[in-house]
N, C-alpha and C positions, 0 to 999 in steps of 0.2 A: 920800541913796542908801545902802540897808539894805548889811551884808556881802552877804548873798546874790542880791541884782540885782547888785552890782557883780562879782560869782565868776560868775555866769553870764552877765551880757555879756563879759568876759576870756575864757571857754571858748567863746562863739559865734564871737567873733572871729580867736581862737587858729584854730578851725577854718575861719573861710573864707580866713586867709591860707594856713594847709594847703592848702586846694583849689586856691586859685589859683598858689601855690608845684610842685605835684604831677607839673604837666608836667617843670619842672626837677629836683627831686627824685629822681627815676625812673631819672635818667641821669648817673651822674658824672662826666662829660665837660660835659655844660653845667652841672653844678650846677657844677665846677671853674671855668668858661668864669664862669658868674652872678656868682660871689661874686668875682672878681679884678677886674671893670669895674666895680665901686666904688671902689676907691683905696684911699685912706685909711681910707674907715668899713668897708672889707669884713669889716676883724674882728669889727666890730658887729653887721654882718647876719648871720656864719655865727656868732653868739652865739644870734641869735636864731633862725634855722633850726633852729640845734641845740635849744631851749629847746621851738621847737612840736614837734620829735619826739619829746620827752620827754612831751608829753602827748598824742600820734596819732603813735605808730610806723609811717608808710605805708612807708616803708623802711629796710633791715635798716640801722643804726649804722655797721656797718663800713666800710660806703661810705661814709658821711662823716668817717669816722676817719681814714679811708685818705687822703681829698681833703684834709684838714685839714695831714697828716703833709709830702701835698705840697709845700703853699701854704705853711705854716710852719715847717718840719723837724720833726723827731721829738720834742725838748724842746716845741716852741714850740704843735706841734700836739697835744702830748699837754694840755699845759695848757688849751687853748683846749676841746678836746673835756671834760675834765675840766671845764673852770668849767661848760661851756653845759651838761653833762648836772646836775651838782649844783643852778643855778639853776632848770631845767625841773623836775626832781624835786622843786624846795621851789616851786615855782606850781601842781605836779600837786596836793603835799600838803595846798597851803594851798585849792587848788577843793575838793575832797573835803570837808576838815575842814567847811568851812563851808556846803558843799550837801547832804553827805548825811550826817552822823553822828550827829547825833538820830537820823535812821530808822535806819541799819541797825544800831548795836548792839543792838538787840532779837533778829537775826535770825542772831547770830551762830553758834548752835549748828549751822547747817546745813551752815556751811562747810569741817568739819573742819579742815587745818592753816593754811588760812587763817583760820577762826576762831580758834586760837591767839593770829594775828597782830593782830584783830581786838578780842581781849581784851585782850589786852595785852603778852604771851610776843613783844616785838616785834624788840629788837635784834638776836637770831641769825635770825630768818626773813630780816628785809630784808637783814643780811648775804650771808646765804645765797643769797638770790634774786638778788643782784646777780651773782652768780658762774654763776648758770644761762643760757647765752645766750639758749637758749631762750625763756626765760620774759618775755613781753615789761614792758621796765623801765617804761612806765605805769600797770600793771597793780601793780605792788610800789609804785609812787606814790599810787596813789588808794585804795588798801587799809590802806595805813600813814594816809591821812588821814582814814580812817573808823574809825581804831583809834582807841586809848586814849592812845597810845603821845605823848613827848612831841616838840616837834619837833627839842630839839639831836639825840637820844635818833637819830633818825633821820637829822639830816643827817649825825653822824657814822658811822654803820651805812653811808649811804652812799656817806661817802668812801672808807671800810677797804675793801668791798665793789670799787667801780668802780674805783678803781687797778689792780689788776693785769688787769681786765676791758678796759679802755679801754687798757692798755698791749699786751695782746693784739691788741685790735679795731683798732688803732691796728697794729702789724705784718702782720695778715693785709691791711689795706686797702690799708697802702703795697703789698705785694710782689704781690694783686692787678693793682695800676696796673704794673705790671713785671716780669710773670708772667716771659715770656720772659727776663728776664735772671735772675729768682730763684725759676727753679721748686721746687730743692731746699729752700730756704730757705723757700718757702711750705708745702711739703710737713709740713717742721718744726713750724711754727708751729700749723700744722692740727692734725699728730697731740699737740702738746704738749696744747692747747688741748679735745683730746678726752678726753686722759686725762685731767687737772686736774679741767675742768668739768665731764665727766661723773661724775669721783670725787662730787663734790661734790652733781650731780642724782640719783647713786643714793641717798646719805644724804637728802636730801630727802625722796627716795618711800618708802624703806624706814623709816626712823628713826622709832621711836615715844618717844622722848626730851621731848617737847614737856610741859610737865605741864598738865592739867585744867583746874586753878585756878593760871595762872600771874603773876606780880608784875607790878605797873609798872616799864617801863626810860622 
């Protein structure tokens, strides 16, 4: 079995557990409800929940930040959300790498600052990207795997990146689930999280910093 039938049965797969996952998903009360009537392995399963949404974001992170913070407390659930999204992110990178980057570095010119990332200008884009909520985190997964770029090169971009992202995602989800007792405190977190990350997505759009012909990280 070649790399590339064994990356695209793991991405067929990936995605018909998404689908059938999608109903629970949807709703953080039963995905809450799903992962605790496992026992013991629930850690395992919301490893992997976490891992398929790192490569089909069908729903926003925070909501499983937020369940995770519950189910685990704030230490317990920042880590669990931190391992699963680092492990998705290095399965998103390693399908990419090996389905499609023969093809598309040819076609990199088109992309503008994703082409940057595509040449090879990688470790501040993926940083960067991980700080944009926005910006969905598959999307900086499977772009980083069709770059140049190497892969410590990236899981660390990754970690620097999602810590304080998933430290957010992970506040706004809890105080969500307990609006009524911490609406100020949601209020906070929101506007913190506007200023911060929006700082960060206007440099993005505006920033012509990226060089041409940039170096392998």
């Amino acid at each position: 079995m070649n790399k590339k039938y064994f990356s695209g049965l793991t991405l067929v797969v990936s995605l018909t557990f998404v689908i059938l996952l999608y109903p629970v998903l949807q709703h953080p009360f039963a995905l809450h409800t799903f992962v605790t009537q496992w026992g013991p392995i629930s850690i395992f399963l919301d490893l992997f929940i976490i891992m398929l949404l790192m490569l089909f974001p069908v729903v926003p992170f925070v909501l499983v930040a937020g369940v995770n913070t519950l189910l685990y407390g704030w230490i317990g659930g920042f880590l669990l959300s931190l391992s699963g999204s680092l492990l998705g992110a290095s399965l998103g990178f390693w399908l990419a790498r090996t389905l499609g980057q023969t093809w598309a570095q040819p076609k990199v010119a088109k992309l503008g600052k994703w082409g940057a990332l595509l040449r090879g200008n990688s470790f501040t884009v993926v940083f960067l990207s991980r700080l944009i909520p926005i910006l969905p985190s598959a999307a900086v997964n499977y772009a980083a795997g069709l770059s140049l770029m190497t892969f410590p090169s990236f899981l660390l971009a990754s970690l620097v990146g999602k810590i304080p992202m998933i430290v957010w995602e992970s506040w706004v989800g809890h105080d969500l689930w307990h609006i009524s007792h911490h609406p100020g405190r949601l209020l906070l977190a929101l506007a913190i999280g506007v200023l911060l990350f929006g700082s960060v997505g206007s440099y993005w759009y505006f920033s012509k910093k990226f060089p041409k012909n940039p170096r392998l990280i």
